[in-house]
C-alpha positions, 0 to 999 in steps of 0.5 A, a space after each residue: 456543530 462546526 461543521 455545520 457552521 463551516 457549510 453554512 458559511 461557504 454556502 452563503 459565500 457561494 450565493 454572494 460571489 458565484 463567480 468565484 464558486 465557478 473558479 472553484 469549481 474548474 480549479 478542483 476539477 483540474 487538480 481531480 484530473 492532474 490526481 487521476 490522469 498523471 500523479 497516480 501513474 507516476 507512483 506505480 508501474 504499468 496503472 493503478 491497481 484495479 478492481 476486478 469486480 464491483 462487490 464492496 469487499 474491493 471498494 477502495 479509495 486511492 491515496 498518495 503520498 510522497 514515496 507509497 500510493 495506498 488503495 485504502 478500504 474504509 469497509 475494512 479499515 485496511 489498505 487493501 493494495 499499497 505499491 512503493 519504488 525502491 532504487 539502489 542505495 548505499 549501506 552508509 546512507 545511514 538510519 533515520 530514528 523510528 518515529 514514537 507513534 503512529 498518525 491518524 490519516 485525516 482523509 481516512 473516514 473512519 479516522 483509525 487511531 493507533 489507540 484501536 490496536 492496544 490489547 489487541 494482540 496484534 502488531 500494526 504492521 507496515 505495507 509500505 516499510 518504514 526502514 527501505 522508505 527513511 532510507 531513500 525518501 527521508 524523514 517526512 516520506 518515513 513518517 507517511 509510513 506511520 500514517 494508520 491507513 498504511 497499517 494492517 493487523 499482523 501477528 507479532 511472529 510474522 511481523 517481527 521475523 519473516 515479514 521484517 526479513 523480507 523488507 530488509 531483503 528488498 532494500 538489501 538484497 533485492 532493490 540493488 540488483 536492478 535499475 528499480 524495483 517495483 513492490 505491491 503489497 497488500 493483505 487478504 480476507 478469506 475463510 471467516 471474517 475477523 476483527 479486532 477485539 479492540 476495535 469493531 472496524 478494523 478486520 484481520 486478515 488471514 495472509 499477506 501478499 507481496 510481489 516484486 517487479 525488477 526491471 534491469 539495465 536492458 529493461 528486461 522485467 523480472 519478477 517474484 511473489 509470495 503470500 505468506 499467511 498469519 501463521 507463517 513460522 519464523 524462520 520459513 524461507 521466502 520460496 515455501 510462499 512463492 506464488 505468481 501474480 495471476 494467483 495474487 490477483 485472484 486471491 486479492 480481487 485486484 488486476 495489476 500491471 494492467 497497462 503491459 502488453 497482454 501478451 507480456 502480462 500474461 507470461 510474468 503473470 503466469 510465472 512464478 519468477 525467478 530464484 531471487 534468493 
């Protein structure tokens, strides 16, 4: 009902001064192409991740916040590519407080709360990390982090050992050894679709990829990716789920860096990177 008092009311606003609705019109165009053409690509490396076919399955919609860009599937009620920038940062920087609770994302049609996760068996596990983004963001950009379309099922065994490990790795140990560091994110949907058993709309993934993008002091690109399954053990080194992008994009449905030079993309892309370890 308020909704539809609120439409009711700016309709007849529209007819009364259309002048003013034409105003409108051109400064919400302007803001959609300032969005589209300048403030994504300034939040990734080499252009916004995109589909590689129309199925529905890979239907996104690209949100940005102040430290992560999120490509967000209301289908799946997942993130289904999340990619951040880390720099070097001193250890003595210090550790904001964990947030209590997590947040509902207001341009999140399905309006995922953190309520859909109890009893569920399943952690709401970070893409873009809390720790490395309240290290070098701060406390408002940490707490985007805890926004819910950020949020995917993960088993309490792979979120709290090997996946924690790794996000402590890249600020640690990965991020200072280059001039910045590109990270790509994200989950995968294959063999029988899952859900919750708390909730019909969010689907569980079966793994969990993420690559690296190490650009050092000559500009020379470096790279590393994993996909680690649901199931992964423990204390499994990173180097057991080492894969290249070109297997991450055609697991994930997604073409990344598609800005590079061809003849550049596909040779990293090939590759399996570097020993980062």
């Amino acid at each position: 009902m308020r909704r539809e008092r609120l439409l009711t009311t700016l309709l007849r606003l529209a007819i009364r001064y259309p002048k003013l609705l034409i105003i409108a019109l051109l400064l919400g165009g302007l803001s959609y192409m300032y969005e589209v053409f300048i403030a994504r690509d300034t939040m990734c490396f080499k252009g916004v991740p995109q589909a590689l076919d129309a199925r529905s399955e890979h239907w996104t919609r690209v949100f940005r916040n102040r430290a992560y860009m999120v490509g967000y599937s209301d289908i799946k009620a997942n993130p289904l590519w999340v990619v951040y920038k880390l720099t070097p940062s001193s250890s003595e920087t210090g550790s904001l407080k964990r947030p209590e609770s997590f947040s509902r994302d207001w341009r999140n049609l399905g309006l995922i709360a953190q309520e859909d996760y109890t009893n569920s068996g399943y952690d709401r596990g970070h893409m873009a990390p809390n720790f490395a983004i309240a290290r070098l963001y701060g406390k408002t950009a940490q707490y985007e982090t805890f926004l819910m379309t950020n949020i995917t099922p993960q088993k309490p065994s792979l979120n709290q050992k090997i996946w924690q490990r790794l996000e402590e790795a890249e600020i640690e140990t990965f991020a200072p050894k280059y001039k910045v560091l590109w990270v790509y994110t994200g989950p995968l949907f294959e063999g029988r679709s899952q859900t919750l058993k708390s909730s019909a709309w969010i689907q569980v993934p079966s793994a969990f990829y993420k690559f690296y993008v190490g650009i050092d002091a000559t500009d020379q690109l470096h790279t590393f990716g994993v996909i680690i399954p649901q199931n992964a053990k423990p204390n499994d080194s990173f180097e057991r789920y080492a894969v290249s992008i070109d297997e991450i994009e055609r697991r994930s449905g997604f073409d990344f860096l598609c800005e590079l030079d061809d003849a550049l993309e596909e040779k990293i892309e090939a590759s399996q990177g570097e020993k980062w370890f």
